[in-house]
N, C-alpha and C positions, 0 to 999 in steps of 0.2 A: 836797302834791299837791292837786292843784283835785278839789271837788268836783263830778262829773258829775250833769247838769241829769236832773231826773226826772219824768217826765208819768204820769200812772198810767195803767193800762191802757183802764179805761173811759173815759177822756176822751179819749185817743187816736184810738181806734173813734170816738168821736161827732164827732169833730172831724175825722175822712177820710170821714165820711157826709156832714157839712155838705158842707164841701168839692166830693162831688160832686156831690151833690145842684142845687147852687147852682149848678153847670154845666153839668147836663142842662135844668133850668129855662132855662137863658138861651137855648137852643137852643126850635123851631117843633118842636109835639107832632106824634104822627104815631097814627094809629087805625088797629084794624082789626075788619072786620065780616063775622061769618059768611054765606051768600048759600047759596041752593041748592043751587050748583055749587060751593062751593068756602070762599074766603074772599078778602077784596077790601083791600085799605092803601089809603089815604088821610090824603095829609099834604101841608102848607104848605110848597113847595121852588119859590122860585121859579127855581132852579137849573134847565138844560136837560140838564145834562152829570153835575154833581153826586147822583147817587142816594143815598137813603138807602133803598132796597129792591133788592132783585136774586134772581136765580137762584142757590141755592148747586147742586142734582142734581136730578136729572128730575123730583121729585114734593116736593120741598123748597124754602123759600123764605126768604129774611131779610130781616127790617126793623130798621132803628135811629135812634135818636135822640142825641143828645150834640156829643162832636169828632168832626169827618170824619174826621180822619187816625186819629184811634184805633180806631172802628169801621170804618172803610176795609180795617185790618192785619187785624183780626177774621175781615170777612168773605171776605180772602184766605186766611187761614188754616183757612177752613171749605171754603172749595175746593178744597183742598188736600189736606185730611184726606177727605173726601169722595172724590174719584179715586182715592187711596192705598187705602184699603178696597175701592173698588168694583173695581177694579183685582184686586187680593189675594185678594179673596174674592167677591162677588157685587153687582149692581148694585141687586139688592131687602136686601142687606144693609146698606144705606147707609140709617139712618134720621131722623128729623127729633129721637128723643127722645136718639140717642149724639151728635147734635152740638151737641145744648142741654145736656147732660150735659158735653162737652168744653168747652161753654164758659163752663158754673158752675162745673169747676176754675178754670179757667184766669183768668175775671175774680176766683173769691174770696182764689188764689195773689196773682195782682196787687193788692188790696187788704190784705191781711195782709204783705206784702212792704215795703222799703225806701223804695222807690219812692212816687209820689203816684200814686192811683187811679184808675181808666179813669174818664172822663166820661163814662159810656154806659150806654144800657140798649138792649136784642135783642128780637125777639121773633123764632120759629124756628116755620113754620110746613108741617105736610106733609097732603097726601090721597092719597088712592089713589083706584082706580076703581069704578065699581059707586056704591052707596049710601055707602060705608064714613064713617067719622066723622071729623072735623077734628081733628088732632091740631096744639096750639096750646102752645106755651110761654115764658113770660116768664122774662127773665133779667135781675137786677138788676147794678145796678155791685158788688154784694159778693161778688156769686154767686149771690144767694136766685136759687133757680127756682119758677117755679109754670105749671100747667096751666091754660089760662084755657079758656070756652065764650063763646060768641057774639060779644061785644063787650068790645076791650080798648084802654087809649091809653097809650100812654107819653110821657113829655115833662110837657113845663109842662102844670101843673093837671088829670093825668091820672084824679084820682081824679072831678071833677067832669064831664071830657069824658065819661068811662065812663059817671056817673051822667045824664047829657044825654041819652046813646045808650041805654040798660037802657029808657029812658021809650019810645024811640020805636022799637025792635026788635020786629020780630016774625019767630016762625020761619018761614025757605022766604022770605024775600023774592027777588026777584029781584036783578042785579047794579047797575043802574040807578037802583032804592031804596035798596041799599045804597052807594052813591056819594053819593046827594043825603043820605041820613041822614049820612054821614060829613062833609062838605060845610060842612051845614046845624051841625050840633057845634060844629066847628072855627069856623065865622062867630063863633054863640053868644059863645066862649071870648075870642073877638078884640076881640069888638063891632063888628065891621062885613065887607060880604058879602069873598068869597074869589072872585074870580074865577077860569075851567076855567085860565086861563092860570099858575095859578101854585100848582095840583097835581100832583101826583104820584101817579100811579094805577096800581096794580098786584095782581098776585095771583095766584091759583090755580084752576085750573077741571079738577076731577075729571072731566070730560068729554071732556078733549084726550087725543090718543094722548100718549102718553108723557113728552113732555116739558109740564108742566102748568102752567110758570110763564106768564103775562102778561103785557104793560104797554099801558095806554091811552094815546094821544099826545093832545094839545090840541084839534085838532078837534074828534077822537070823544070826548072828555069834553066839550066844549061842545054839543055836538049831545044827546049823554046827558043832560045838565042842563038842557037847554030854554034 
């Protein structure tokens, strides 16, 4: 009988990290920054059709970074879960931390599984209305989740875009500042400018009736950027 080939556990794990890691990196980062009213994404897409942010429920939002088609199923499957609840039970029961929750199982099952790793990382973002506080969560390709404030990037060289943006954040800016700070990062990271034409700009505004998601078209992000 042949002996079966044996990897040990630790390097297993380290080795479906590389792995994804190394192809979220190959993917264009995407930022987001907290704003008065709400909270604003900004990312390198020069796709017109292609999104990597969207509506999931009235006062909820997702952003990603990685494969399309992986966080593509993701973010069908959060709209899904999403109805089904609101549906079920209540439409203010549907929150932005049970679906960042559903989907740190569900990316850390897919990571520990047979399978090769989701290329992706989430962030899930909700407000309400009034003053109330930005509720912000990052989700990694293993599962890790974490609660972020003000300013968060995922993607290639996310630790340094963050540390870009922390220098030039300040609280209550308006949505305009927070556009050209997100912008202005992203150039940084690139080394060279990012024209309105090949952002993707969206987000959240605590001030809308009900339905709170956003998105800025090309124009009105050139016209916002001077």
């Amino acid at each position: 009988m042949a002996t079966p080939f044996y990897v040990a556990p630790e390097q297993m794990m380290k080795d479906r990290a590389e792995y994804a890691r190394k192809g979220i990196a190959r993917g264009r980062a995407l930022v987001a920054i907290e704003y008065v009213d709400g909270v604003v994404f900004v990312g390198e897409n020069p796709s017109r059709l292609l999104y990597k942010t969207s509506e999931i429920y009235d006062r909820i939002a997702f952003a990603a970074v990685g494969k399309y088609n992986e966080f593509e199923s993701l973010r069908v499957a959060g709209i899904r879960l999403a109805d089904v609840k609101g549906y079920q039970y209540g439409r203010d029961d549907v929150t932005g931390k049970s679906l960042a929750n559903a989907y740190s199982q569900a990316l850390g099952a897919i990571f520990m599984g047979d399978g090769k790793p989701y290329e992706v990382e989430l962030l899930i973002a909700q407000v309400d209305g009034g003053e109330s506080a930005l509720d912000l969560f990052h989700i990694l390709y293993d599962g890790s989740i974490v609660d972020e404030q003000d300013v968060v990037a995922i993607g290639g060289e996310s630790d340094r875009l963050t540390e870009i943006m922390r220098q030039g954040f300040t609280t209550g800016m308006d949505l305009t500042t927070a556009i050209r700070l997100g912008r202005d990062a992203l150039g940084e990271i690139a080394e060279r400018p990012i024209p309105a034409s090949d952002l993707e700009v969206s987000g959240l505004d605590r001030t809308r009736p009900r339905r709170r998601f956003f998105r800025i078209q090309e124009p009105q992000v050139a016209e916002m950027l001077g």
